[in-house]
N, C-alpha and C positions, 0 to 999 in steps of 0.2 A: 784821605777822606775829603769830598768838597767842601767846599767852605759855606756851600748852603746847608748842607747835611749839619755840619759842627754848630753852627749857627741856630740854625732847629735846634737841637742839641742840648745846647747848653740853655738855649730859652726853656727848655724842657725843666733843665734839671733845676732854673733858678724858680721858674713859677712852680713847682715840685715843693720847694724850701719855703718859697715865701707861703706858699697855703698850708702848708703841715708848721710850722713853725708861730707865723703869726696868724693868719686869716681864719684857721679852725677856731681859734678861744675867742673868736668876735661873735655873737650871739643878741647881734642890738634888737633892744626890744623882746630880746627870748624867739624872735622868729625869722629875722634876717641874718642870714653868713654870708658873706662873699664869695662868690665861688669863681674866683681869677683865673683859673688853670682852661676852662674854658676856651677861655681870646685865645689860645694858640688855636683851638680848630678852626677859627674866624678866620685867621690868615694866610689859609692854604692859595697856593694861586690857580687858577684855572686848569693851567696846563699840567699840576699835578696828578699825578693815576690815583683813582678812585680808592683803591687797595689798599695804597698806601697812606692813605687817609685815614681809614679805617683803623688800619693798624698803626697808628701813631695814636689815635682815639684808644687804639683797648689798652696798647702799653700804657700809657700817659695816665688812663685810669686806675690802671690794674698797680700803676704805682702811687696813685693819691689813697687808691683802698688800703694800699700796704701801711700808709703812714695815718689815718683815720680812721681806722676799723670799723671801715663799710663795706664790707666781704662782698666785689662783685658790682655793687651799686654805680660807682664812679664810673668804671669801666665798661657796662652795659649803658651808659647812656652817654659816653661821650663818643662807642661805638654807634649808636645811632644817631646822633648829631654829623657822625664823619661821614656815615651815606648820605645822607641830605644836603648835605654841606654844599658838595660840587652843583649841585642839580639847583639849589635857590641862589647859588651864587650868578648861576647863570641866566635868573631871570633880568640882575641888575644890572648886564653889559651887551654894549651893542653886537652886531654879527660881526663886523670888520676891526673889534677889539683886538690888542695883541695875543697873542697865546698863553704867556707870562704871567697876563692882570693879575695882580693880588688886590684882594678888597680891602679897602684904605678910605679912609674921607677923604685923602685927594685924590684918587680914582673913580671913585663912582659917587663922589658926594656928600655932605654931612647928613641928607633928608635922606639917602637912601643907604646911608649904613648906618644910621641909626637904626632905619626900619629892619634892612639883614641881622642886623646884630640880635635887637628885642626877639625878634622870633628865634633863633635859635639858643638864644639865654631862657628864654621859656619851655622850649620843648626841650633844651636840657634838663633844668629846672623842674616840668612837670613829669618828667620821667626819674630824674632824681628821688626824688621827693613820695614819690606812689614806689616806687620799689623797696625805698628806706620805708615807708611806714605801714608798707603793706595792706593799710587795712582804709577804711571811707568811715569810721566810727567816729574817727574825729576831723570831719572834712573841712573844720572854719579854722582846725588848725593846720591841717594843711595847705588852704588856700592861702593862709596867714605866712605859712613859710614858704611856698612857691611864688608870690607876689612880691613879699621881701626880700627876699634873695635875689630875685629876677632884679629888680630896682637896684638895688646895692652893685650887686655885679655889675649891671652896665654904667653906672654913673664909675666905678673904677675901668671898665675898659673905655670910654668915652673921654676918660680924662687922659688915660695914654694914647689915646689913638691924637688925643691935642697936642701929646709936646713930643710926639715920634715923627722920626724924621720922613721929610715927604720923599 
């Protein structure tokens, strides 16, 4: 097995544990979770196949649904963060970038992965969050836990993107 492969991997299985184990019973404020498992679709690098994105997105959901009992939820929108993923990655890097780039703050910048980041912690988030609750009856609480969440999440990947190595 490659040792990029294993390395995926095991990143999988630890952001797996840490979010079913501790990050679920965090509920600050009754509206924000953390939802960490995310930042592995952040890190795909350019030259990865589109495909295979995707399906690291449905697995990787389809296993946060197993251990959170959100039948489908997880997994439908981290599959759809893993299409978009490639295509906004590549509005941050130049034409004559290497093949490889993986989006990092010291690749493309702290102003311009923050910005990659918030947006697809939000369109995770608001897709998240409209499948889980199905309905628009109570929209101030949804906005309440799409905005929280969204905030929480990236102040935790912003803080590892700080002390991972460049």
């Amino acid at each position: 097995m490659p040792l990029n492969l294993m390395k995926r991997l095991l990143g999988a299985v630890a952001l797996c544990l840490v979010q079913a184990l501790v990050f679920n019973r965090i509920h600050l404020f009754g509206y924000a979770t953390p939802l960490l498992y995310v930042y592995m679709m952040l890190t795909f690098p350019h030259d990865y196949p589109r495909w295979g994105i995707m399906l690291w997105g449905f697995l990787l959901g389809l296993t946060v649904d197993a251990f959170s009992n959100t039948p489908g939820v997880a997994s439908a929108s981290l599959t759809l963060v893993g299409a978009i993923q490639p295509y906004f990655f590549g509005l941050f890097i130049q034409r004559d970038a290497p093949e490889d780039i993986a989006p990092s703050v010291g690749t493309i910048g702290g102003a311009k992965y923050t910005f990659y980041a918030t947006v697809l912690v939000l369109v995770y988030c608001l897709c998240f969050f409209s499948l889980e609750m199905f309905s628009f009856f109570h929209w101030k609480h949804w906005l309440q836990c799409i905005g929280g969440s969204t905030l929480l999440t990236l102040i935790f990947i912003l803080t590892i993107e700080s002390v991972r190595k460049k």
